[in-house]
PyMOL commands that place a pseudoatom at each C-alpha (Angstrom):
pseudoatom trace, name=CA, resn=UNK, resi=1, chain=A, elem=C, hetatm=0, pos=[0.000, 0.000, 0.000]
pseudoatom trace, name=CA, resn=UNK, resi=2, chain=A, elem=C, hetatm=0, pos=[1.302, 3.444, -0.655]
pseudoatom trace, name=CA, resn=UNK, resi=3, chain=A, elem=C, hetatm=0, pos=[1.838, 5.522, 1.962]
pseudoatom trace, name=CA, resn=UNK, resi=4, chain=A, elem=C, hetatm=0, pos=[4.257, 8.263, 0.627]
pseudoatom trace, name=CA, resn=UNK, resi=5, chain=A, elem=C, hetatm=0, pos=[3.750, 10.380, -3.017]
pseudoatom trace, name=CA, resn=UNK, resi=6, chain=A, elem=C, hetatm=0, pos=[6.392, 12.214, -3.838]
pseudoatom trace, name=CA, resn=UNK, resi=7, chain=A, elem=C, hetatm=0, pos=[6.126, 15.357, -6.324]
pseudoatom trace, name=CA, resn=UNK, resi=8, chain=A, elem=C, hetatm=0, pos=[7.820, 17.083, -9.292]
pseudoatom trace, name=CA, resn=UNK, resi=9, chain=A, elem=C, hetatm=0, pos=[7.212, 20.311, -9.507]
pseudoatom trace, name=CA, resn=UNK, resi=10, chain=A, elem=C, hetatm=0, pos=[7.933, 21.906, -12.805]
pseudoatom trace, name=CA, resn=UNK, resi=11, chain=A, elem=C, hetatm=0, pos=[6.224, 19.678, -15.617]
pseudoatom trace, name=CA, resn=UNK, resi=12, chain=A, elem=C, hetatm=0, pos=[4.624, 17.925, -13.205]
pseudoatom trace, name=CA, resn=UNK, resi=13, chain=A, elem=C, hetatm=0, pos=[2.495, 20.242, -10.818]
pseudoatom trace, name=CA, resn=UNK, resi=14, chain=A, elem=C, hetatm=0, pos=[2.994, 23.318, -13.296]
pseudoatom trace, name=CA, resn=UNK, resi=15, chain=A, elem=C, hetatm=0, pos=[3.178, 23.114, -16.631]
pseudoatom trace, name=CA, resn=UNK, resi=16, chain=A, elem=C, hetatm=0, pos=[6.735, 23.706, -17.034]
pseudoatom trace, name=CA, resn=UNK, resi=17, chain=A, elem=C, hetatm=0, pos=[6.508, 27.088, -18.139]
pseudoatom trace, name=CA, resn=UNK, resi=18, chain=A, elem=C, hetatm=0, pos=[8.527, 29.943, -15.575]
pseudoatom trace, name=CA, resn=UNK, resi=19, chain=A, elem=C, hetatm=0, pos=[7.048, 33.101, -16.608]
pseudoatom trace, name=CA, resn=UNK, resi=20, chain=A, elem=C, hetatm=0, pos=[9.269, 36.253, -15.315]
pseudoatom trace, name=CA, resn=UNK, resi=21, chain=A, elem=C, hetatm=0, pos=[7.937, 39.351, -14.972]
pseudoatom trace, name=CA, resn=UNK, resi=22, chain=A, elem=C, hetatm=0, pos=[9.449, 42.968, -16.005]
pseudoatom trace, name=CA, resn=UNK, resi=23, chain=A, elem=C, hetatm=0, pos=[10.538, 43.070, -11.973]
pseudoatom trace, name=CA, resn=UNK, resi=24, chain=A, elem=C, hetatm=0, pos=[12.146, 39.447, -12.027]
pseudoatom trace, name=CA, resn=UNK, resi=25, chain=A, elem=C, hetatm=0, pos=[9.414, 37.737, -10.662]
pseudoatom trace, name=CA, resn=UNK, resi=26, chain=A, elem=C, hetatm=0, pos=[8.495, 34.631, -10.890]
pseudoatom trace, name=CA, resn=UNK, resi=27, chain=A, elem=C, hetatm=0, pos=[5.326, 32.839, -11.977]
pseudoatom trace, name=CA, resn=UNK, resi=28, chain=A, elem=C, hetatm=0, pos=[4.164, 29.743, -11.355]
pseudoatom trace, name=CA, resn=UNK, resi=29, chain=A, elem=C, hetatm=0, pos=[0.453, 28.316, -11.660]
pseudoatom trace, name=CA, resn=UNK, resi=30, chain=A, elem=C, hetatm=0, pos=[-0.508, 24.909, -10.116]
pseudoatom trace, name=CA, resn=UNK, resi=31, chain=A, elem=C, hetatm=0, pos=[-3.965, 23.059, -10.868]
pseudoatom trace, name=CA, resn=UNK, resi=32, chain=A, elem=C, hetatm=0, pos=[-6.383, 23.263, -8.031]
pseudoatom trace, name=CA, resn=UNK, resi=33, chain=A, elem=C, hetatm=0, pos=[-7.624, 19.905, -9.068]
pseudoatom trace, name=CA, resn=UNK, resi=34, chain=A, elem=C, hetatm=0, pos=[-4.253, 18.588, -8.101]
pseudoatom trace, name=CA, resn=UNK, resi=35, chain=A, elem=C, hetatm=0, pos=[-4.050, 20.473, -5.327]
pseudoatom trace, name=CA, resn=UNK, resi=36, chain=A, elem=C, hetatm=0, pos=[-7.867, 19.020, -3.931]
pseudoatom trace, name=CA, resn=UNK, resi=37, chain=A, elem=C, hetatm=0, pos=[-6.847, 15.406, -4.134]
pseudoatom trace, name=CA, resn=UNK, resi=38, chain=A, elem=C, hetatm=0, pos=[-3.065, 16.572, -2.560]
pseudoatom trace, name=CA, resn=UNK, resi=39, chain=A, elem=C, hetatm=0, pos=[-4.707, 17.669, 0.386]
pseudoatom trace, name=CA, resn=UNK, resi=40, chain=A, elem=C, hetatm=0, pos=[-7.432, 14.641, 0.199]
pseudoatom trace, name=CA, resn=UNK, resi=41, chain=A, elem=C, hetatm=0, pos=[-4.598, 12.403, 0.162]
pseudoatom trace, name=CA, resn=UNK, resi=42, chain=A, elem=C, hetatm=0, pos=[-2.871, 14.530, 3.443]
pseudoatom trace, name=CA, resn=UNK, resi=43, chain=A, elem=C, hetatm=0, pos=[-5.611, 15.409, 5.147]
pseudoatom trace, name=CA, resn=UNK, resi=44, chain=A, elem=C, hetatm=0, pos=[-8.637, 13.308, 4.907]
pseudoatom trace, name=CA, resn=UNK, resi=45, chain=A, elem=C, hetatm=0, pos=[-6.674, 10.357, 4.148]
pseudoatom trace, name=CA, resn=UNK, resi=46, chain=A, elem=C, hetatm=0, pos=[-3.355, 10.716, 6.620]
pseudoatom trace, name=CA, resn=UNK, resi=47, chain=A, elem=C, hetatm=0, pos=[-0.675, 9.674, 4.071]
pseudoatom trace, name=CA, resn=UNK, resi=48, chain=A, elem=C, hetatm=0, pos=[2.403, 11.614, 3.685]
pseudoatom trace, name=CA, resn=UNK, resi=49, chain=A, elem=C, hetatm=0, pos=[3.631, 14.135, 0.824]
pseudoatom trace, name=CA, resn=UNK, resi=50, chain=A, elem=C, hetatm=0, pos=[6.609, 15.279, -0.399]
pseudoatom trace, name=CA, resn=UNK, resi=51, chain=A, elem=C, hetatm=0, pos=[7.877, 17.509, -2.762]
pseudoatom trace, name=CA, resn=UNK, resi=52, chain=A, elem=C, hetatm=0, pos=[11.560, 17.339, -4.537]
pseudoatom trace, name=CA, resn=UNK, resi=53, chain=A, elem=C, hetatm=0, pos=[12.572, 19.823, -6.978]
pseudoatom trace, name=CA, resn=UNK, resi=54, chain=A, elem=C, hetatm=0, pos=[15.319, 20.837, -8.129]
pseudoatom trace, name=CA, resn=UNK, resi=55, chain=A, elem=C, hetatm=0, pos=[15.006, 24.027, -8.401]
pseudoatom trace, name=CA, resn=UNK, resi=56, chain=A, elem=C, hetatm=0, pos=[13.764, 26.936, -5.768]
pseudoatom trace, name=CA, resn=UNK, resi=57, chain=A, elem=C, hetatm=0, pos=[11.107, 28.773, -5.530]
pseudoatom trace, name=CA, resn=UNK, resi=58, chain=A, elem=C, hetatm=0, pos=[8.791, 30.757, -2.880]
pseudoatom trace, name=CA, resn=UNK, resi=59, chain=A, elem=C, hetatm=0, pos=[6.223, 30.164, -5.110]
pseudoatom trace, name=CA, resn=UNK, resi=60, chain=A, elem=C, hetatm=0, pos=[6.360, 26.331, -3.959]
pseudoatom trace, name=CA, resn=UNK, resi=61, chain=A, elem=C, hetatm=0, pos=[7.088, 26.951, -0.322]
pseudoatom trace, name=CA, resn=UNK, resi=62, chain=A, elem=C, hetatm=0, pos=[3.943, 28.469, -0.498]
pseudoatom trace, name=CA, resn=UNK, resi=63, chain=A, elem=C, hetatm=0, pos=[2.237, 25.923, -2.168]
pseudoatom trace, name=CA, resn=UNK, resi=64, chain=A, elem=C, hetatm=0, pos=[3.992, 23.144, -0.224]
pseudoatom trace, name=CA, resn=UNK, resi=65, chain=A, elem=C, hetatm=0, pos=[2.091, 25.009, 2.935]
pseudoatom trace, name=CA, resn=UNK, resi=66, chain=A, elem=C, hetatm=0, pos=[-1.397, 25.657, 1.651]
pseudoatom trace, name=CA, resn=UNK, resi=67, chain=A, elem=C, hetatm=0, pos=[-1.599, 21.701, 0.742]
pseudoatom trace, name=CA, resn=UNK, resi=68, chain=A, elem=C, hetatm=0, pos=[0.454, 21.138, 4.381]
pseudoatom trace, name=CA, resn=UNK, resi=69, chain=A, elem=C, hetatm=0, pos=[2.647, 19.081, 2.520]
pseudoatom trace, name=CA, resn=UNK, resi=70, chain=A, elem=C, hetatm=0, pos=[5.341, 18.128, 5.353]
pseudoatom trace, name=CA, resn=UNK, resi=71, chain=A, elem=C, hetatm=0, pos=[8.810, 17.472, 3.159]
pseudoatom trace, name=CA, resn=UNK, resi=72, chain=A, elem=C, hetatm=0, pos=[9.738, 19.904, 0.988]
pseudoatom trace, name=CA, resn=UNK, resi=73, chain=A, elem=C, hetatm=0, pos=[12.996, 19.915, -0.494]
pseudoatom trace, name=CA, resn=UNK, resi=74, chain=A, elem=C, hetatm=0, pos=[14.082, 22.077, -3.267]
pseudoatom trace, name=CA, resn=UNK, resi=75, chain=A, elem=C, hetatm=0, pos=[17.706, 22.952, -5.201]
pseudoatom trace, name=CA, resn=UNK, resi=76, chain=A, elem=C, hetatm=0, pos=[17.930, 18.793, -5.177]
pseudoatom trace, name=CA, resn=UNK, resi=77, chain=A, elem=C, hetatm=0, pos=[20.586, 17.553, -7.611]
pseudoatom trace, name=CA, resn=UNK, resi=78, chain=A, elem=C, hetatm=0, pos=[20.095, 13.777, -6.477]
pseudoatom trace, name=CA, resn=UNK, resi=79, chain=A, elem=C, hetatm=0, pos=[16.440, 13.264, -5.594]
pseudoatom trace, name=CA, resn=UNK, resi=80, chain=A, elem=C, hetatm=0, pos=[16.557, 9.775, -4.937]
pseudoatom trace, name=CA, resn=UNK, resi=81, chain=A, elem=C, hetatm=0, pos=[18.877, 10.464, -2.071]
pseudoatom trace, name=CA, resn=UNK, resi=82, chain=A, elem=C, hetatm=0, pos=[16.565, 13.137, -0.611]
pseudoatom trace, name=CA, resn=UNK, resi=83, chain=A, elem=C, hetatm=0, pos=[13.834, 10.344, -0.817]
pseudoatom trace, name=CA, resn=UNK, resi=84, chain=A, elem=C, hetatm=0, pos=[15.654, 7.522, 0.726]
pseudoatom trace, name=CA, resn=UNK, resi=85, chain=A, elem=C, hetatm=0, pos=[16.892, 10.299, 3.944]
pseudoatom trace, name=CA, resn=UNK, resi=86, chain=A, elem=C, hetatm=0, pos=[12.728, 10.600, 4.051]
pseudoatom trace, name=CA, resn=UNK, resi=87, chain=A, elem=C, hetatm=0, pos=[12.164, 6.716, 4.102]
pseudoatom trace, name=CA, resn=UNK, resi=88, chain=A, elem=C, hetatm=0, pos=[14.197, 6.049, 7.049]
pseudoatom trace, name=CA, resn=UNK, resi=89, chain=A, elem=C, hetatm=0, pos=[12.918, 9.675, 8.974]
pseudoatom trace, name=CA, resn=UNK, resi=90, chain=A, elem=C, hetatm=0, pos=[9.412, 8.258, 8.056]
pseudoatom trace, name=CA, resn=UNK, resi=91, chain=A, elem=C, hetatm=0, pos=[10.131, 3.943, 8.628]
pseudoatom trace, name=CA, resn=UNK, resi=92, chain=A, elem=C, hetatm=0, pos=[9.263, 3.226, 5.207]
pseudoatom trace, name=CA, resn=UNK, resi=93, chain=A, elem=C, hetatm=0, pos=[10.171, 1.377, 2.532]
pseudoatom trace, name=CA, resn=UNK, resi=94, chain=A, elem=C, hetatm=0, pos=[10.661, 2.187, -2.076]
pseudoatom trace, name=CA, resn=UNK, resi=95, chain=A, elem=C, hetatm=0, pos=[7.734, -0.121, -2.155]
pseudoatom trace, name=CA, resn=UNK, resi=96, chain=A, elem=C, hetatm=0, pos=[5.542, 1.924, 0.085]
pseudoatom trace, name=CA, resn=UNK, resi=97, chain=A, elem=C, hetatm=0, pos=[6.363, 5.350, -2.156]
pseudoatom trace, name=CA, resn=UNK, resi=98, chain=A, elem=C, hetatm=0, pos=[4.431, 6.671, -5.409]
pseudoatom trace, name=CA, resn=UNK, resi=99, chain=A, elem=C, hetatm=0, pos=[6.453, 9.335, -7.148]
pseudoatom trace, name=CA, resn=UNK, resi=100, chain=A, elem=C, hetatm=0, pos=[5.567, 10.981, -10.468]
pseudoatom trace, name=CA, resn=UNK, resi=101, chain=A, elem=C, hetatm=0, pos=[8.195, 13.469, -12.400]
pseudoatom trace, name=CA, resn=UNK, resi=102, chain=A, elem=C, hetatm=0, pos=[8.908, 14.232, -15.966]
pseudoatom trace, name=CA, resn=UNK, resi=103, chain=A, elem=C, hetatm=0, pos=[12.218, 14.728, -16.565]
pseudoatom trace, name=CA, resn=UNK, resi=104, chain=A, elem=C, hetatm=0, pos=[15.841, 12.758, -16.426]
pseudoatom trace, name=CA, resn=UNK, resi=105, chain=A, elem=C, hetatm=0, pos=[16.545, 14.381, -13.359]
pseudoatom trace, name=CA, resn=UNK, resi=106, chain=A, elem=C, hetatm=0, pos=[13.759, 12.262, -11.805]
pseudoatom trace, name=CA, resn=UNK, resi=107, chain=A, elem=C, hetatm=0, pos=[14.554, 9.231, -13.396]
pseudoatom trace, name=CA, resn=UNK, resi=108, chain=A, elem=C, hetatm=0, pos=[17.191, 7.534, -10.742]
pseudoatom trace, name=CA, resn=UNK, resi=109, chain=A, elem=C, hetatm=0, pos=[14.405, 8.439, -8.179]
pseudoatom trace, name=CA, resn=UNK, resi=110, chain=A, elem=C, hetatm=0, pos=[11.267, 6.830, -10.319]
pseudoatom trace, name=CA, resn=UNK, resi=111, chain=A, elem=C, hetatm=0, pos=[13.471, 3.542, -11.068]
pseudoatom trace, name=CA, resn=UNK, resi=112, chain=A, elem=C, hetatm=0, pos=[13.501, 2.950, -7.328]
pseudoatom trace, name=CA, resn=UNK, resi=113, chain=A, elem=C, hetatm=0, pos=[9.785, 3.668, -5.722]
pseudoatom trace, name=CA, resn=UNK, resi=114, chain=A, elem=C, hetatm=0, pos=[6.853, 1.709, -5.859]
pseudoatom trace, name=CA, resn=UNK, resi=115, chain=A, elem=C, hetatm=0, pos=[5.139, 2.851, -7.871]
pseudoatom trace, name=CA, resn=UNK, resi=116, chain=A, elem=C, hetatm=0, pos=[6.207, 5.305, -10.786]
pseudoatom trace, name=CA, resn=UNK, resi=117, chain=A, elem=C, hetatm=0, pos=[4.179, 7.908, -13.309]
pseudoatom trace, name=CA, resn=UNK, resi=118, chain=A, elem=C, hetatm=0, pos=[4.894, 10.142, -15.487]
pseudoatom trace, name=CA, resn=UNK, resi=119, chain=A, elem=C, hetatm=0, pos=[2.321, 13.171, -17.083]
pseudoatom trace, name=CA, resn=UNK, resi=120, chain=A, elem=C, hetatm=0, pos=[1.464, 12.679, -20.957]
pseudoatom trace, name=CA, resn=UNK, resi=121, chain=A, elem=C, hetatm=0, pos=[3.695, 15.500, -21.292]
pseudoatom trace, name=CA, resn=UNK, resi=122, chain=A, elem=C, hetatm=0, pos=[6.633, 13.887, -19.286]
pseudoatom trace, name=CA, resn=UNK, resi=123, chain=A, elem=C, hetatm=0, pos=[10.280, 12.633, -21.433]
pseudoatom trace, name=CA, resn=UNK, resi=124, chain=A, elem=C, hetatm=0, pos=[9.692, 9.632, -23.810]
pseudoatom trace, name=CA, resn=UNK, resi=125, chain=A, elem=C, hetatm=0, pos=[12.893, 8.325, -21.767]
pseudoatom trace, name=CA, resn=UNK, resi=126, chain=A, elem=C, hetatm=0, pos=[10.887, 7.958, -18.555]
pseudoatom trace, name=CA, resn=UNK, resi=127, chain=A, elem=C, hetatm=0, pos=[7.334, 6.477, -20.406]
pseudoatom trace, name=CA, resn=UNK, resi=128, chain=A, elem=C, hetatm=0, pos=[9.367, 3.974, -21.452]
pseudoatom trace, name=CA, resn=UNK, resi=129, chain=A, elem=C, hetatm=0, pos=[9.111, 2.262, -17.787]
pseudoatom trace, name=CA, resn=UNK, resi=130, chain=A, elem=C, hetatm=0, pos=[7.206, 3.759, -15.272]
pseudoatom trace, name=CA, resn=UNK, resi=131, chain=A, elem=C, hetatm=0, pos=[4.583, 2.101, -14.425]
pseudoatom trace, name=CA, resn=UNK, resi=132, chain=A, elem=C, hetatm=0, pos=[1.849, 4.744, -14.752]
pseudoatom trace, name=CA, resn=UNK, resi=133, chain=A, elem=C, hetatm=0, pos=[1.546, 7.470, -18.130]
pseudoatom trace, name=CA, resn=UNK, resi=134, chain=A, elem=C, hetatm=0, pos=[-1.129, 9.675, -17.005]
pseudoatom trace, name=CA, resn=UNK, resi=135, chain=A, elem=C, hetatm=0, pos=[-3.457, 10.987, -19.820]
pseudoatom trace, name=CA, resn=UNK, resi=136, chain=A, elem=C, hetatm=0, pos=[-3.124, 14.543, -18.254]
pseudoatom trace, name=CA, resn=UNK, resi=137, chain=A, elem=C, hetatm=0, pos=[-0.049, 16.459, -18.774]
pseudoatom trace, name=CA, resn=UNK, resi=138, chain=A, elem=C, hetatm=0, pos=[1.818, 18.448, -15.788]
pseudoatom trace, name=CA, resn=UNK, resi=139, chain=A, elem=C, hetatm=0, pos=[-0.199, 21.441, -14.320]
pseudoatom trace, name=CA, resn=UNK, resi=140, chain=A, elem=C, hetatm=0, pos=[-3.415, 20.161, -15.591]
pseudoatom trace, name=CA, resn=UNK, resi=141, chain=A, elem=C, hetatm=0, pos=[-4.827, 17.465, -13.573]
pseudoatom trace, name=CA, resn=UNK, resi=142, chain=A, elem=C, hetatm=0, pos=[-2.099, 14.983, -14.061]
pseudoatom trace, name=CA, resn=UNK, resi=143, chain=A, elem=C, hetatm=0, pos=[-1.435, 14.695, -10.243]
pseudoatom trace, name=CA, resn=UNK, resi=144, chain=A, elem=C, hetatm=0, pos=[-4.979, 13.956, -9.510]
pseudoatom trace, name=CA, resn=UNK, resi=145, chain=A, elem=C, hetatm=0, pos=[-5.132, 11.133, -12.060]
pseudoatom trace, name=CA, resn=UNK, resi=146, chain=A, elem=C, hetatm=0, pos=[-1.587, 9.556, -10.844]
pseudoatom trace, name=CA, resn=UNK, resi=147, chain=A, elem=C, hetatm=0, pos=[-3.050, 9.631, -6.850]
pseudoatom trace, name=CA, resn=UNK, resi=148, chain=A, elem=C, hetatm=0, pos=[-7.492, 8.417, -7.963]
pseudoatom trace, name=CA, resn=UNK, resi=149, chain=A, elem=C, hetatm=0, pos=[-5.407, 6.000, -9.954]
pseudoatom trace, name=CA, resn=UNK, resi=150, chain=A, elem=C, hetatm=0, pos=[-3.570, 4.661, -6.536]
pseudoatom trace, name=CA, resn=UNK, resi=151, chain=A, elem=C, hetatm=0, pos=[-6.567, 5.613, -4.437]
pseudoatom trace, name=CA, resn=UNK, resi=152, chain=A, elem=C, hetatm=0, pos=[-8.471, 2.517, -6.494]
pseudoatom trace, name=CA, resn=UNK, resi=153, chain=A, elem=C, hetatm=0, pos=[-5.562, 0.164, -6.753]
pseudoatom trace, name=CA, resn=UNK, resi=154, chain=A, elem=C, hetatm=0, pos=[-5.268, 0.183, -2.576]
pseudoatom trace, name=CA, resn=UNK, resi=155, chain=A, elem=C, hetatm=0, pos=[-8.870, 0.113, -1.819]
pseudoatom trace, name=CA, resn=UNK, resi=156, chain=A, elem=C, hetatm=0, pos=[-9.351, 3.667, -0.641]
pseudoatom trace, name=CA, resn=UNK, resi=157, chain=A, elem=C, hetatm=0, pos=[-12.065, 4.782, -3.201]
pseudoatom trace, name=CA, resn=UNK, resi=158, chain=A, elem=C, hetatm=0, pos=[-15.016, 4.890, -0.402]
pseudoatom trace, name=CA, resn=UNK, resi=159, chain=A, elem=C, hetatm=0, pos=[-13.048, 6.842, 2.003]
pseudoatom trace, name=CA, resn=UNK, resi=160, chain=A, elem=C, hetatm=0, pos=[-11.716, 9.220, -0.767]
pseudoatom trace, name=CA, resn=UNK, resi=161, chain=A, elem=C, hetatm=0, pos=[-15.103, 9.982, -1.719]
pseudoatom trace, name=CA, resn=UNK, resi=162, chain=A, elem=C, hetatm=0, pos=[-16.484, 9.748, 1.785]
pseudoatom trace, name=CA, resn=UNK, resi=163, chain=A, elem=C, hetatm=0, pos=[-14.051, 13.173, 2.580]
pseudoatom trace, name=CA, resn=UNK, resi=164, chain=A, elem=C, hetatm=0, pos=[-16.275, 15.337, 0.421]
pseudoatom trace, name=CA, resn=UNK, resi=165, chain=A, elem=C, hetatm=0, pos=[-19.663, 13.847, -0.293]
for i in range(1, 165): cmd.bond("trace and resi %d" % i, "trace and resi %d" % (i + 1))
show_as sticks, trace
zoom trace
């Protein structure tokens, strides 16, 4: 059963676009969608979330605490590293961990959890073997599908649906 997701961020929660403004700011926009069934999946459900990137931003700190997401870890070069320092802080094991990125730099980390996806929009590289292509792309619902697709394998549809009807 998974009890850990772990999250991409750009490609994967955005749409891989950084937008800059005149002022050097950044934007970022995230799918609410995604962001319900994050917080489902936290909250109503008690699992665990993560979130490596390897980049930084405020703009996911942010994020990271409106969906109370507890590990956040940004700037990552080696992400499968950061993920096996959070198995052993959280006693768990690959097989208990969903993760879902869409580019090489997530590929070490995807080869090793239980359960891997990718968003339609993710590297040809990485469809090649994960064990979940999600008909959404990154930053438009592809999140959601990846954790209502995990939600049915385990057995936790009534309880999903129970949080909200």
């Amino acid at each position: 059963m998974i009890e850990l997701i772990v999250l991409d961020v750009d490609g994967t929660l955005t749409d891989g676009k950084i937008t800059y403004t005149n002022n050097g700011d950044e934007i970022k926009s995230f799918d609410v969608a995604d962001g319900l069934a994050i917080a489902t999946w936290t909250k109503k459900l008690g699992k665990k979330a993560a979130i490596i990137t390897g980049r930084t931003s405020l703009l996911v700190e942010r994020r990271a605490k409106d969906l109370q997401i507890t590990h956040l870890h940004q700037k990552v070069h080696n992400k499968d590293e950061v993920l096996a320092n959070i198995l052993k802080e959280e006693n768990l094991t690959w097989d208990q961990v969903a993760a879902i990125g869409d580019d090489l730099n997530d590929y070490k980390m995807l080869k090793k959890v239980g359960f891997s996806a990718t968003p339609a929009n993710g590297t040809h590289y990485l469809k090649g073997f994960v064990d979940f292509v999600c008909e959404n792309k990154g930053g438009e619902g592809a999140v959601r599908e990846m954790l209502e697709y995990i939600i049915k394998q385990d057995g936790l549809e009534e309880e999903y649906l129970a949080a909200w009807v």
